[in-house]
SEKOL-457381 format. One record per residue (C-alpha): x, y, z. Coordinates in steps of 0.2 Angstrom, whole numbers, padded with zeros to 4 digits, always signed. Layout:
XYZ
...
END
This chain:
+1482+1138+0648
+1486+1153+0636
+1478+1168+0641
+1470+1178+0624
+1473+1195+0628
+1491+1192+0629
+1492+1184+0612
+1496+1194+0596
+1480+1191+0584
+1471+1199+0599
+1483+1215+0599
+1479+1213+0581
+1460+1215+0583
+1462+1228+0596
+1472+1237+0583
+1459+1238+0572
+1448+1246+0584
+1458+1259+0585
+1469+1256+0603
+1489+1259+0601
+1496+1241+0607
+1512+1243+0617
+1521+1225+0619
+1535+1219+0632
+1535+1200+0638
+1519+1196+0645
+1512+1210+0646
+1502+1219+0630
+1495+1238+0634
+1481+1245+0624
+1480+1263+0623
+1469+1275+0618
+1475+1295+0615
+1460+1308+0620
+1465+1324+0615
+1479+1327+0626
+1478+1313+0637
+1474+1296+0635
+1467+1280+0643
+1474+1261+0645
+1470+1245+0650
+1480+1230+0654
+1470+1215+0655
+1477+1198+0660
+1494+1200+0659
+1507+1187+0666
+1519+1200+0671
+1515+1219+0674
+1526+1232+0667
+1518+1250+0671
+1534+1258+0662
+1527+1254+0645
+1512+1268+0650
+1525+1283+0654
+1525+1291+0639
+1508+1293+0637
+1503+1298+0656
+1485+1293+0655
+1471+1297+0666
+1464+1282+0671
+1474+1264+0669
+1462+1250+0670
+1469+1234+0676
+1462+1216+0676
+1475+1204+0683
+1478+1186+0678
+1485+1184+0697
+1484+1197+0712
+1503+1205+0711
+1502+1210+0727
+1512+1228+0728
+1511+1232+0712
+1495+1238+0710
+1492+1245+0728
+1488+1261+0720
+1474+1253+0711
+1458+1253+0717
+1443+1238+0719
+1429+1244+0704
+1413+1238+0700
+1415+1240+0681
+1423+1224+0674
+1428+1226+0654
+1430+1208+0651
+1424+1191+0662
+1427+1192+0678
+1422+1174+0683
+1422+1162+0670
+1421+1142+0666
+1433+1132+0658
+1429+1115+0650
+1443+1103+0649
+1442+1093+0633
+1450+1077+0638
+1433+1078+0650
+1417+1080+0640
+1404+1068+0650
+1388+1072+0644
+1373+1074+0657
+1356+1065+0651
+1347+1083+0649
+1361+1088+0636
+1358+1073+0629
+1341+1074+0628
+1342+1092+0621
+1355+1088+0605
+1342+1072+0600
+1330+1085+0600
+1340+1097+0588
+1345+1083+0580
+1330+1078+0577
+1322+1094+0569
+1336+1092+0555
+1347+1102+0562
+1364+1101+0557
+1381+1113+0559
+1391+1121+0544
+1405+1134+0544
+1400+1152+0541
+1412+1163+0530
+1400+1180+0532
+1403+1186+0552
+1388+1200+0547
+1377+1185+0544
+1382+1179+0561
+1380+1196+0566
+1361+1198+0561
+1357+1182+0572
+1366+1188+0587
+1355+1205+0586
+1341+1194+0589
+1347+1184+0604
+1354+1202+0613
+1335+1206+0611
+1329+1190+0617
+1340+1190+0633
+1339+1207+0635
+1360+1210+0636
+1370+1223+0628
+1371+1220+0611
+1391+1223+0604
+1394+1235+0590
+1397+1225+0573
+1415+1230+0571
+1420+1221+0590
+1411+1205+0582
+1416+1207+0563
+1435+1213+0568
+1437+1198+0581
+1432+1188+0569
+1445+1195+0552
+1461+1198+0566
+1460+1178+0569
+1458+1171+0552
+1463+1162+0543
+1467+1149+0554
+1463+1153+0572
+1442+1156+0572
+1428+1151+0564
+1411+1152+0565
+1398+1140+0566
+1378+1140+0561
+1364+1131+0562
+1349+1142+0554
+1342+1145+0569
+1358+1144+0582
+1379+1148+0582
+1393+1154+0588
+1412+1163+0586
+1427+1152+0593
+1442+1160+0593
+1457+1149+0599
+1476+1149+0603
+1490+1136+0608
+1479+1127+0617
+1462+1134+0624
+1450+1139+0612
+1435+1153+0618
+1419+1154+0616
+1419+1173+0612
+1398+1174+0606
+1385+1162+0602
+1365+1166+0596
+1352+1156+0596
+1334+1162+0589
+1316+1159+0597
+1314+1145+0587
+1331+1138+0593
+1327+1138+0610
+1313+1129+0607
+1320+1114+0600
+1337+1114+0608
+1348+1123+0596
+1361+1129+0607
+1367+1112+0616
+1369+1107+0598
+1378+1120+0595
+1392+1120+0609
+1392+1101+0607
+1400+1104+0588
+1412+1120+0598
+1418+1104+0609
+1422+1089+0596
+1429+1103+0582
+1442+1109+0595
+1445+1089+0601
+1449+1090+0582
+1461+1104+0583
+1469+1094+0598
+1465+1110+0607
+1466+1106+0627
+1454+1118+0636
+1437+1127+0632
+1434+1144+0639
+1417+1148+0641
+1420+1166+0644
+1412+1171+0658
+1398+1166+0669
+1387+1177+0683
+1400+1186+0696
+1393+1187+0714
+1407+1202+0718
+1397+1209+0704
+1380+1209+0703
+1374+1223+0692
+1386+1220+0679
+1383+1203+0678
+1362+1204+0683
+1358+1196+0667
+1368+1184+0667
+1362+1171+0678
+1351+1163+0661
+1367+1159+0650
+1378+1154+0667
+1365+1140+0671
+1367+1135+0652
+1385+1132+0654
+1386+1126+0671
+1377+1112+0664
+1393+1104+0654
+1401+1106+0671
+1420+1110+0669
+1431+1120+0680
+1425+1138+0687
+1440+1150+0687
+1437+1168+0696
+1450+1179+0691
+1455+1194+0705
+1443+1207+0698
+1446+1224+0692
+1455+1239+0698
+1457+1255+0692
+1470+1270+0694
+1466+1289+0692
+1479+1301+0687
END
């Protein structure tokens, strides 16, 4: 399974936020110059190659491993501040059974007239996903992480799909796509919006052929106060079943 911060459309995206990518074979470093100094982060890398950061000698490396590399990072330290999922669950697409609640909850989208289309404007999406951040009382991303992520994957590896009153952001490469962000109003909840909505997610990557579905993150026991408000979406998803995958956490390194 492909991991995405290794691929290029996401050093692309992370590009247009304004982080210096520096590449070697598995291994992509995002960098960002303060003044004098500067910070990194190295998040799921398949191998680790600390030379790339020399040149810039930042301050504080953040490091989320893919696997625990053992005596290369025994200068970094166990932190309570994860920048991306550190506990997540993966959906294989061969494997969709369909519980009877799901079921029951997409006949009832289904039968309010609901029905999927592609959505060229991410802002539109955006507007949405202002109101579910509300709802759910999480952190609500800035525009440009939504918008960007959206632009540094077109034209033919995201897409965004709406109902009026639910959707979401899939980005994808080789074979795993990611459930990245999805919204769903008041009025969505109501009537089962979302479990449409991820149903759709499923069957269009089963027609891309794509393999696995990330689900991109779910509530992390090793930490509770960043994922405290997560345990609402985490029931959502554990409900499609699918495989849990709990990465090695997140370490950081002060200079």
């Amino acid at each position: 399974m492909a991991d995405l911060h290794q691929t290029e459309n996401y050093a692309r995206y992370m590009e247009s936020l304004g982080w210096i990518v520096e590449r070697s074979p598995g291994c992509n470093i995002f960098i960002k110059k303060i003044f004098f100094t500067a910070i990194a982060k190295i998040q799921r890398p398949s191998k680790l190659d600390l030379s790339l950061l020399k040149k810039y000698h930042p301050f504080l490396t953040k490091l989320e491993p893919l696997t625990n590399f053992k005596s290369k990072i025994s200068n970094f330290k166990f932190d309570r501040w994860p920048l991306i999922p550190s506990k997540t669950l993966v959906l294989d697409l061969n494997k969709t059974p369909l519980s009877k609640d799901i079921r029951y909850e997409i006949r009832k989208a289904t039968s309010n007239n609901l029905a999927i289309q592609q959505c060229g404007n991410p802002e539109t999406f955006y507007k949405m996903l202002e109101e579910t951040m509300r709802i759910g009382g999480w952190s609500l991303p800035l525009k440009k992480f939504v918008v960007n992520l959206w632009q540094s994957f077109q034209p033919n590896n995201s897409i965004i799909l709406m109902t009026p009153v639910s959707g979401c952001l899939l980005v994808w490469d080789k074979d795993t796509a990611h459930y990245m962000y999805a919204a769903c109003t008041r009025q969505g909840r109501k009537i089962g919006a979302a479990y449409l909505t991820l149903w759709e997610a499923i069957k269009f990557c089963q027609k891309k052929k794509l393999k696995f579905l990330d689900l991109e993150g779910i509530f992390d026991e090793r930490y509770p106060d960043a994922t405290k408000n997560w345990q609402g979406f985490t029931a959502f998803k554990r409900q499609w079943g699918g495989k849990v995958v709990e990465y090695p956490g997140s370490f950081s390194k002060y200079f």
